[in-house]
C-alpha positions in Angstrom: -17.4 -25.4 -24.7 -15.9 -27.9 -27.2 -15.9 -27.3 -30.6 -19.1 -30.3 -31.0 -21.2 -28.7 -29.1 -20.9 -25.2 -30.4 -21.9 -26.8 -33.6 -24.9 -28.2 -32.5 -25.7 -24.8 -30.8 -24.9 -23.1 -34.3 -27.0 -25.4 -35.7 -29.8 -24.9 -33.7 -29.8 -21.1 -33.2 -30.0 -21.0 -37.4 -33.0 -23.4 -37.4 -34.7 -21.5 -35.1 -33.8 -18.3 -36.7 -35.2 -19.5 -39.9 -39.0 -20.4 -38.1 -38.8 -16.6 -36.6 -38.6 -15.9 -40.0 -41.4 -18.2 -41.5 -44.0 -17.9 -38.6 -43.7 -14.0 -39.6 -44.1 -13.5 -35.8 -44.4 -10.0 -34.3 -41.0 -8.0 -33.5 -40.2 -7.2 -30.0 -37.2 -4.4 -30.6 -36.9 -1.8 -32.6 -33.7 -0.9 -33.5 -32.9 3.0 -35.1 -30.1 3.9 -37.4 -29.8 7.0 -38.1 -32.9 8.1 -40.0 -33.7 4.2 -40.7 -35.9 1.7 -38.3 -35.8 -2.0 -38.1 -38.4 -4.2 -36.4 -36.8 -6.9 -35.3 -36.3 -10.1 -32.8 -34.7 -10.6 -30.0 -33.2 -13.7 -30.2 -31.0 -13.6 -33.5 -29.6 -10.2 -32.8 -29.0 -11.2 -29.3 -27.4 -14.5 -30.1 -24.7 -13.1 -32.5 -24.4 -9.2 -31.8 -22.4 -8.7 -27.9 -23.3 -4.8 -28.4 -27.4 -5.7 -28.5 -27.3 -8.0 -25.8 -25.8 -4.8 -24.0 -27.9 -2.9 -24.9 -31.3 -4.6 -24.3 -30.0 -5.9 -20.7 -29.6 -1.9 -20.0 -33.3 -0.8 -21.3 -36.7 -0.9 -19.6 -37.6 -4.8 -18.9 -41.1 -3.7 -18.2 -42.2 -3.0 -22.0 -43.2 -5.7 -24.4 -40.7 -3.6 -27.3 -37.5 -2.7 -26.8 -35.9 0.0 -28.6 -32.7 1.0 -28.7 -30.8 3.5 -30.3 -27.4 2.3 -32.8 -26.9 6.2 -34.0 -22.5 5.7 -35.1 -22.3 1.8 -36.9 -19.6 2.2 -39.2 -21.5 2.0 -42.8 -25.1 3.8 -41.1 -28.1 1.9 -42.0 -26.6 -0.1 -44.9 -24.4 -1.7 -42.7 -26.7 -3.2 -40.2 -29.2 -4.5 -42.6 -26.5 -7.2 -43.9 -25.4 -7.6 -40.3 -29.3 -8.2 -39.4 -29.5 -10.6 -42.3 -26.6 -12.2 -40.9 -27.6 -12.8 -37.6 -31.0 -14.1 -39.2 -29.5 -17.0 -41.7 -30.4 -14.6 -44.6 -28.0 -15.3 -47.6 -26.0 -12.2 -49.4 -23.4 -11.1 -51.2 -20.2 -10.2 -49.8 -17.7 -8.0 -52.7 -15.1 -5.7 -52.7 -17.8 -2.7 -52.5 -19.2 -3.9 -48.9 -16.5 -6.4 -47.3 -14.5 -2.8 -45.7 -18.2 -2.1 -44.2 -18.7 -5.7 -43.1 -15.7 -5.9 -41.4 -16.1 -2.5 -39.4 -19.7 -3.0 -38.7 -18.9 -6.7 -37.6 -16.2 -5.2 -35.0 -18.6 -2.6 -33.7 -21.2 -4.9 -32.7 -18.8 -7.5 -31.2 -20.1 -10.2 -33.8 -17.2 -12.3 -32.9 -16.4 -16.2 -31.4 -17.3 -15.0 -27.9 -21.3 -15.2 -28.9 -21.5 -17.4 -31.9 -19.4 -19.8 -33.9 -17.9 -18.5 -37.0 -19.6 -14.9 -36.7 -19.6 -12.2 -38.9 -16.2 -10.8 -38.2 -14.2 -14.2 -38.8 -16.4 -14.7 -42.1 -15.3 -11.3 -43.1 -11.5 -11.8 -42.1 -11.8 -15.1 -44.6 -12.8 -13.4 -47.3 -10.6 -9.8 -47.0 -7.6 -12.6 -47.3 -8.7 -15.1 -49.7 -10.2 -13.0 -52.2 -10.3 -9.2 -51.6 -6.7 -8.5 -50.8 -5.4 -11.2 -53.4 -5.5 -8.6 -56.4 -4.2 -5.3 -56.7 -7.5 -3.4 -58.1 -9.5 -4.9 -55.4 -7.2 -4.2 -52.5 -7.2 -0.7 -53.7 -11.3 -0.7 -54.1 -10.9 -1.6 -50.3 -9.0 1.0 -49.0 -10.8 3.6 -51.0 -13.9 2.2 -48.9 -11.9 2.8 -45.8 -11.6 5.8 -45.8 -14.9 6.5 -44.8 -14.9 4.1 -42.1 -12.0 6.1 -40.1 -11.3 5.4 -37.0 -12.6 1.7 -36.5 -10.8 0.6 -39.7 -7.4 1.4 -38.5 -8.2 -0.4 -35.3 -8.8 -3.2 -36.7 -5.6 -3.0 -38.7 -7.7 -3.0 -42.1 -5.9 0.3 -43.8 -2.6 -1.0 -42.9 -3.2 -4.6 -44.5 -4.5 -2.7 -47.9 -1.6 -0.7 -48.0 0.7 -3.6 -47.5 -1.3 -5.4 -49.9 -1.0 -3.0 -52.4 2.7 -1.3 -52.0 3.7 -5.1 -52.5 1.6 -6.1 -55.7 2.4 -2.9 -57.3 6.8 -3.6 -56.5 5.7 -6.9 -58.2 4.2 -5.2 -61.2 7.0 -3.2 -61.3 9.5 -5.3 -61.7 10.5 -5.1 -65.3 10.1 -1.1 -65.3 12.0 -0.4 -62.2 15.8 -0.8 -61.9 17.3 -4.1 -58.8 17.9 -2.2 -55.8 20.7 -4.7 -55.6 23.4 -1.6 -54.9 23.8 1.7 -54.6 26.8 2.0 -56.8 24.4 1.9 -60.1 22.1 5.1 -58.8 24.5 7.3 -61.9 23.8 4.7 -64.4 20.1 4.8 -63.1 19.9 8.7 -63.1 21.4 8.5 -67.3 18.8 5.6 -68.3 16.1 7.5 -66.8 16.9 10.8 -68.6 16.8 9.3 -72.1 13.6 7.3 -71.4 10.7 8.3 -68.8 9.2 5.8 -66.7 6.9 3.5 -68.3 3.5 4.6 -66.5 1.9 1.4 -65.1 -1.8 0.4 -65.4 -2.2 0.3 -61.8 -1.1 3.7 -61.7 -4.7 5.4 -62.7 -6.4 3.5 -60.0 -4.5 5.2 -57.3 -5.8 8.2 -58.3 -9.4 7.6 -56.6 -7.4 7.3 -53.1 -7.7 10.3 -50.8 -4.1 12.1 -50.3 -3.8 10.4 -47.3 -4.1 7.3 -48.1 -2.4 7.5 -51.5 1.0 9.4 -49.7 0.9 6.2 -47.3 0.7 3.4 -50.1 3.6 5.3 -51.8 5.6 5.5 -48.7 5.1 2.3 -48.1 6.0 1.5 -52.3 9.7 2.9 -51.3 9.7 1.2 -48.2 9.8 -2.2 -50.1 12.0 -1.0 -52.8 10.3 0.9 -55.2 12.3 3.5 -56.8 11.6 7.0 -56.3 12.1 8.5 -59.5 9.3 5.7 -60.8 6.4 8.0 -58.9 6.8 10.2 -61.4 4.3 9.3 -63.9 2.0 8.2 -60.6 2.4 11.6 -59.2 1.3 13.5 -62.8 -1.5 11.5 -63.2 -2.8 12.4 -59.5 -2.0 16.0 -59.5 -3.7 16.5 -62.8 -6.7 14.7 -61.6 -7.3 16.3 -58.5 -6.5 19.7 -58.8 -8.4 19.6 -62.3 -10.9 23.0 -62.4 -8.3 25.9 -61.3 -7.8 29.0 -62.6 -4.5 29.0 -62.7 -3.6 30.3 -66.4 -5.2 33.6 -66.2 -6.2 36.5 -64.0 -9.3 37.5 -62.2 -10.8 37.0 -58.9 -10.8 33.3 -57.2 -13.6 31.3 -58.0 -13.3 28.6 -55.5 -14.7 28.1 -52.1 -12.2 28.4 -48.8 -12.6 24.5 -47.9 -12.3 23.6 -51.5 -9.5 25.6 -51.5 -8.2 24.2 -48.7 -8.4 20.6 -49.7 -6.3 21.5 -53.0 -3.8 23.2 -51.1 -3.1 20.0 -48.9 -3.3 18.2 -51.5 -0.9 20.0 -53.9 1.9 20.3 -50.5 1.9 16.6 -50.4 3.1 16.3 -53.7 5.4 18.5 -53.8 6.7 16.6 -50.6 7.0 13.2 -52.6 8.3 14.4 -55.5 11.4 12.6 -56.6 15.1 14.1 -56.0 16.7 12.6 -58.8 17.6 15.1 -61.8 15.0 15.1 -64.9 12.2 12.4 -63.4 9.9 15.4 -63.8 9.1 17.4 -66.8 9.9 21.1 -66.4 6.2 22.0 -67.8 4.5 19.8 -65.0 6.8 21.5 -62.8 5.5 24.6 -63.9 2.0 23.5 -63.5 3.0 22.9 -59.7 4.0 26.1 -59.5 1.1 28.0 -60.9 -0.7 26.0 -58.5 1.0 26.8 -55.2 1.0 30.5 -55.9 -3.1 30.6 -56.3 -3.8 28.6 -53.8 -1.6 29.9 -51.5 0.8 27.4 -50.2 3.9 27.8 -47.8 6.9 29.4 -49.3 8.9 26.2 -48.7 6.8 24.3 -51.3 7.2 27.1 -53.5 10.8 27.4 -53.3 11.1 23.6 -53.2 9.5 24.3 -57.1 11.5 26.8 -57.6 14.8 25.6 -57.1 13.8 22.1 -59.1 13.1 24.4 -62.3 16.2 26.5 -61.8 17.9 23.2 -61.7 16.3 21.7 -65.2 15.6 25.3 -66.6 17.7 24.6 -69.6 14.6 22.4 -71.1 12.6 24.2 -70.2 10.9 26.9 -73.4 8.7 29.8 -73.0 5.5 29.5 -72.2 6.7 27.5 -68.8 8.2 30.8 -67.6 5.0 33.0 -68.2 3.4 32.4 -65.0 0.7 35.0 -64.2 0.5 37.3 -61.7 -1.8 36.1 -59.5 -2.5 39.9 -57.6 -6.5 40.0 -58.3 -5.8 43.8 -57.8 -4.8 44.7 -61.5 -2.0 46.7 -60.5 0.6 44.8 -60.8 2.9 43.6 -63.8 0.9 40.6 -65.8 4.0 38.3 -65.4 5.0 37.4 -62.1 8.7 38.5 -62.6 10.0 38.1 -59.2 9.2 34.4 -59.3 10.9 33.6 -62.7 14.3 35.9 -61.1 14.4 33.6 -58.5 14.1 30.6 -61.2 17.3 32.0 -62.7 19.4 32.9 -59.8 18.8 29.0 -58.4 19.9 28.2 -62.1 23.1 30.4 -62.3 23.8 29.1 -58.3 23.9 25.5 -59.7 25.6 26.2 -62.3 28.7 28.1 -60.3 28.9 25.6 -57.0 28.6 22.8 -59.7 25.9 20.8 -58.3 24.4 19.9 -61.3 26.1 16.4 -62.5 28.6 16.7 -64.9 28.0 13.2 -65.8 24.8 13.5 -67.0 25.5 13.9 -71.2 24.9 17.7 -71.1 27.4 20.6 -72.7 27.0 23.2 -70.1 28.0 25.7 -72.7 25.1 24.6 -75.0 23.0 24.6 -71.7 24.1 28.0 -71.1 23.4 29.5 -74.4 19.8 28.4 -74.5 19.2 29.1 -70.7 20.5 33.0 -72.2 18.0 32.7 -75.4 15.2 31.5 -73.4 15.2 34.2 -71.0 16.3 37.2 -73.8 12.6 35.7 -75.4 11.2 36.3 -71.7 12.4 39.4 -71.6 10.9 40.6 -74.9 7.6 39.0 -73.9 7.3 40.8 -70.4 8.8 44.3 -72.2 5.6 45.2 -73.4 3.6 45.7 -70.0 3.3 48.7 -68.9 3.4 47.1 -65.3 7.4 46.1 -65.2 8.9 48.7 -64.0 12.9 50.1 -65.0 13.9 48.8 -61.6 12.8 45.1 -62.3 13.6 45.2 -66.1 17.1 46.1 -65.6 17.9 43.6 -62.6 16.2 40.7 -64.1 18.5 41.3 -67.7 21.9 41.8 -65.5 21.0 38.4 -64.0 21.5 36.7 -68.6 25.1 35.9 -67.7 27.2 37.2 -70.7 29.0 34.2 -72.4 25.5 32.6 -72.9 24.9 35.8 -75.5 26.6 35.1 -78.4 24.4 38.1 -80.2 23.1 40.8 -78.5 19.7 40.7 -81.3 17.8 39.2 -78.5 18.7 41.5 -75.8 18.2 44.7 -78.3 14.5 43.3 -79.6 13.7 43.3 -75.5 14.8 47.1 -75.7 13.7 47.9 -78.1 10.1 46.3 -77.3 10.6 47.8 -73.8 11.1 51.5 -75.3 7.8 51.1 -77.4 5.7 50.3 -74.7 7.4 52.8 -71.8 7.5 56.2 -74.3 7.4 58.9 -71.5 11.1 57.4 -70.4 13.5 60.4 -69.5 16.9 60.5 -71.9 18.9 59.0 -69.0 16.2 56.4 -68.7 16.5 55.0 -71.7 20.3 55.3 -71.5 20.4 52.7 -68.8 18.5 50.6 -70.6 20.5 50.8 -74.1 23.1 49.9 -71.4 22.0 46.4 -71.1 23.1 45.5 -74.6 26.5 45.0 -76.4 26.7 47.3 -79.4 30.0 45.2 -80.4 27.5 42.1 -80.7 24.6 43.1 -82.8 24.5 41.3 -86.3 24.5 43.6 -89.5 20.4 43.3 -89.4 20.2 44.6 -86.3 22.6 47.3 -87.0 20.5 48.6 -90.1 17.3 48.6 -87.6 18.8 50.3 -84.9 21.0 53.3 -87.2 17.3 54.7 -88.0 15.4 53.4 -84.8 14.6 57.3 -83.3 13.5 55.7 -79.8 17.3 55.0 -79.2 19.4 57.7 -77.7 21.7 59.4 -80.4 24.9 57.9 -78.4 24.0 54.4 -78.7 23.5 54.9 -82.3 26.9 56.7 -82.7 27.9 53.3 -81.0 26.0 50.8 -83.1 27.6 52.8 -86.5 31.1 53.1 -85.0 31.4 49.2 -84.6 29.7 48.5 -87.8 32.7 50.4 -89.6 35.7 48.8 -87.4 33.7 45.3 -88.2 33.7 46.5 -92.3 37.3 47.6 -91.6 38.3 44.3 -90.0 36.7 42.1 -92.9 38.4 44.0 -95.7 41.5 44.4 -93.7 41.5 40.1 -93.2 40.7 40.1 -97.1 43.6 42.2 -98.1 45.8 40.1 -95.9 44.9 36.9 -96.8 47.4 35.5 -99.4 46.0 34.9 -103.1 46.3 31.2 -104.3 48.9 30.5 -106.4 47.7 30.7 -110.0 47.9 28.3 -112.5 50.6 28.6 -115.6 48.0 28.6 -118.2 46.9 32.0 -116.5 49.6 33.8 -115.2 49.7 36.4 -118.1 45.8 37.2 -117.5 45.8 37.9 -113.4 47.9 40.7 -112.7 45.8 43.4 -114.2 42.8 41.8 -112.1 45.3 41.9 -109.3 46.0 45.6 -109.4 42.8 46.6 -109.6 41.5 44.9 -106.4 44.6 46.3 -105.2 43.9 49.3 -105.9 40.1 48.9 -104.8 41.6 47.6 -101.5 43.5 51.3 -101.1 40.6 53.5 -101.6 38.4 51.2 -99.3 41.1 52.2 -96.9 41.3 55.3 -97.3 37.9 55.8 -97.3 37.1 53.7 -93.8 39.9 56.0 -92.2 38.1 59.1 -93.1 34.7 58.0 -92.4 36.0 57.2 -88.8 37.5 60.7 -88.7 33.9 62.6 -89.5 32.2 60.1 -87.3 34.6 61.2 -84.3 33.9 65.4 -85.3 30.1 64.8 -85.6 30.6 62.9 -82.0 32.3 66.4 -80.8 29.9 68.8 -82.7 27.1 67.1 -81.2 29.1 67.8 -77.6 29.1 71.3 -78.6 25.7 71.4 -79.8 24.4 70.1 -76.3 26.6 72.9 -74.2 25.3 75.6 -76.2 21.8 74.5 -76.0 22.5 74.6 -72.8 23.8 77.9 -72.5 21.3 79.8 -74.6 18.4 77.8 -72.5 20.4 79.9 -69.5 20.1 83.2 -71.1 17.1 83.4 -73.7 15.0 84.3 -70.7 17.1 87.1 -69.4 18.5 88.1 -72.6 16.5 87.8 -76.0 18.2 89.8 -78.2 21.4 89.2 -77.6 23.9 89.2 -79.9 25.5 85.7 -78.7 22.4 84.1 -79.0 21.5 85.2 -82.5 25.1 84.3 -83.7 24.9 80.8 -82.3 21.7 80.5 -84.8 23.4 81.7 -87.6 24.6 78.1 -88.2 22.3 75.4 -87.3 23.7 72.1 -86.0 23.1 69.1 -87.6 19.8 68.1 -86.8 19.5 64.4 -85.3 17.9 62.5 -88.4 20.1 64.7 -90.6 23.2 63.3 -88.4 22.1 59.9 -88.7 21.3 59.6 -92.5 24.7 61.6 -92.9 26.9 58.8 -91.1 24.2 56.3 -92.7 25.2 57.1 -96.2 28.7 57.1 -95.2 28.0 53.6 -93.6 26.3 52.4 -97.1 29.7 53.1 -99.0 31.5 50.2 -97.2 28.2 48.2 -97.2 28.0 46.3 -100.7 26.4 43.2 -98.9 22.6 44.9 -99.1 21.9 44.6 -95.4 18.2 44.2 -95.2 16.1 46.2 -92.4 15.8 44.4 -89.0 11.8 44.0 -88.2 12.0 44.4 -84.3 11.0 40.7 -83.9 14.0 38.4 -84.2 13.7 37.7 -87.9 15.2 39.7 -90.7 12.9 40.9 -94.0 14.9 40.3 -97.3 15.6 43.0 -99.5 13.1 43.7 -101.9 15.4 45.9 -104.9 18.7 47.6 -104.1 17.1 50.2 -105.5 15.0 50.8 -102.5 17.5 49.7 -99.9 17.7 52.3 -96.9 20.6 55.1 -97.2 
């Protein structure tokens, strides 16, 4: 038929349409959708609509009415009114909110060339690629309609032209934020600029957020495939997560309040993240990371997501502060520890096995030794904040403080607060108990304020206190011994009649400070041994009080009483307070150091 005399034919059908329409004459088809009816004509469906035609030849020709049955149009009820008004000349608007539903409606009526010149589905074809899929919030508006359109919308290539759409729009929007793609050889210089400034987070980047996880993991696929840069989803990928899996219990305990699909949903949702998260060091913030990770332990997800999470803290764990390592132990049993320990281990061992096969970049503007030392003060604070749950066991206490690698504890306060928090909390601890965990510290690396604490702390075991005093005196011994043999400045003229009197005395100070720190180490090593003997014979008579109570032997081993515990520690205390004119002040327990109210009052 040549192209004149389908316009004439066009014409004609719409003329005659229109006096259907004005005679109000009486409908011969009834056509149901869904819950929905139309009474209609057969002539203007039958002209433009292939399906109806098909339809109508296969019902009863007998009956004045036909009706026929349309029970899947893509779009339900909605759909086939504006097709209807279509086929019957009726004007209407066609938008971004309806053109998905046109199209897929158009396609499953066979509204095309076949029956009627420029039908429905070449109308909607104009207008998807002169107008819808010309800006980037309407091409997304569109694919967030065809989503509910599945499966006709991918056959008739609709998704996969709004994703193209948009993955090139947004590379064009991007421009000025992302780095050329030029070469490979810049990816180090890309990694450092992207360290000292995040991503610049794009307007374009909130309206992804209404796609389904789906849809949204395809248009950034297809974002890289064109040359976007990974590390540049990062802000995209925040603002999704914390929209979608908004409303979960995931900073406290208690039993889940979410329904299985729900649950479900989230949990495919939060794997596909993790999936298209960027590799490059820093693009995302240890605390989101964190938030991922709370997340994938309550709802559940494989382990390789969670170790995936795991291992990309470990590797950033040196920004990371406290409160992103106090995950909760999501156990809904309340048996276990309140901290999920095991999890925050695992953090540090992936930190400590980056650190010795040196896969974190040594070019990235980071002192590993200042790296180090905070990694070691972060987790001493851990350590001090899980110590007081009665849940963590000796076991899990002990491993997890073995894993602080040494040269990151330039004290030993933090290690002894944990201990010392851990003793409070855990008081039915046998004596060998809390020996191995007075183990865990360095006696030698306590500060002076944590040595006054721990001479009079009675939950310690008498030998780490022995300990803590012994290396209190060398350290005294050492200072005065690097005072008396640093050489004195050379005096002035004017004053070298007035100095050597001063001179002799400190010398002679000097000398009796000696002598003094060489007997107090003496007594300090016979109260080690009479406390030896003290032990075997408590030993002994606890052997034959029962068999023997009056026997000589054990009333002459009462007739002098050892030196009782506090006794022995006040003794070597004040002895310790001789070589101490600096006024330590007492340590609180916490970190932080009280100062000294009068000397008066000081401890002795």
């Amino acid at each position: 038929m040549s192209a004149k005399k389908q316009d004439l034919l066009s014409s004609a059908m719409k003329r005659t349409s229109e006096w259907i329409s004005s005679q109000e004459l009486s409908s011969d088809v009834t056509v149901h959708v869904g819950e929905a009816s139309f009474s209609l004509h057969k002539f203007p469906l039958l002209s433009k609509c292939g399906l109806i035609k098909k339809l109508v030849s296969e019902s009863n020709k007998d009956s004045d009415s036909t009706v026929i049955n349309i029970p899947d149009i893509p779009g339900g009820s909605e759909a086939f009114e504006l097709a209807a008004k279509f086929c019957y000349g009726i004007n209407f608007d066609m938008s971004t909110e309806n053109i998905a539903m046109l199209r897929c409606a158009a396609e499953y009526l066979e509204m095309t060339e076949e029956h009627s010149v420029e039908n429905l589905v070449v109308r909607a074809k104009a207008y998807l690629n002169e107008v819808a899929l010309k800006s980037l919030s309407s091409s997304i508006t569109v694919l967030h309609k065809t989503e509910e359109l599945l499966p006709i919308a991918e056959r008739v290539k609709l998704v996969s032209r709004c994703i193209d759409a948009i993955a090139y729009m947004t590379c064009q929007e991007s421009q000025f934020f992302s780095p050329s793609s030029s070469s490979n050889s810049g990816n180090n210089e890309v990694v450092v600029q992207h360290q000292s400034k995040q991503p610049v987070v794009d307007w374009w980047a909130e309206d992804l957020t209404v796609l389904r996880i789906d849809s949204f993991q395809r248009v950034l696929i297809a974002m890289m495939a064109r040359g976007f840069k990974q590390y540049g989803l990062g802000p995209v990928l925040m603002l999704y997560a914390q929209k979608s899996l908004r409303g979960l219990e995931i900073f406290g305990k208690g039993m889940k309040k979410i329904e299985p699909k729900q649950e479900h949903e989230k949990r495919v949702i939060l794997e596909t993240i993790v999936s298209l998260l960027p590799r490059e060091n820093n693009a995302m913030s240890v605390s989101f990371l964190s938030m991922l990770l709370r997340a994938a332990i309550y709802l559940e997800t494989t382990v390789a997501c969670r170790l995936d999470l795991e291992k990309r803290m470990g590797l950033q764990l040196g920004q990371a502060v406290l409160d992103d390592l106090l995950i909760p132990s999501y156990s809904f049993t309340g048996e276990h520890s309140l901290f999920d320990t095991d999890t925050v281990q695992r953090i540090l061992m992936n930190y400590l096995e980056f650190e010795v096969e040196g896969v974190r970049l040594s070019n990235n503007g980071v002192d590993l030794a200042t790296d180090m030392e905070r990694v070691g003060k972060l987790m001493e604070n851990y350590m001090a904040e899980i110590a007081s749950d009665r849940n963590v066991s000796l076991q899990k206490f002990i491993s997890l403080a073995e894993l602080i690698p040494e040269q990151s504890r330039v004290t030993e306060d933090g290690m002894y607060r944990a201990v010392d928090i851990y003793l409070k909390a855990h008081p039915n601890m046998s004596d060998v108990e809390r020996k191995k965990v007075c183990s865990l510290m360095d006696c030698q690396k306590l500060s002076r304020e944590a040595c006054a604490h721990a001479a009079q702390n009675d939950r310690l075991p008498v030998q780490t206190i022995v300990q803590v005093l012994y290396y209190e005196q060398q350290r005294l011994r050492g200072e005065v011994t690097n005072d008396s043999e640093s050489p004195a400045p050379t005096p002035p003229a004017a004053a070298a009649a007035v100095l050597p009197p001063k001179l002799s005395s400190y010398n002679d100070e000097l000398s009796k400070l000696k002598r003094e720190n060489q007997d107090l180490k003496l007594e300090l090593l016979k109260m080690k041994m009479k406390l030896k003997e003290f032990e075997k014979e408590n030993d002994k008579k606890s052997s034959t009080m029962s068999s023997i109570p009056n026997s000589p032997s054990s009333t002459a081993s009462m007739d002098k009483p050892p030196l009782p515990r506090k006794s022995f520690i006040n003794s070597v205390s004040r002895k310790l307070g001789k070589l101490n004119p600096f006024g330590i002040p007492p340590y609180n327990g916490r970190g932080r150091t009280k100062p000294p109210k009068d000397r008066r009052h000081s401890i002795s």
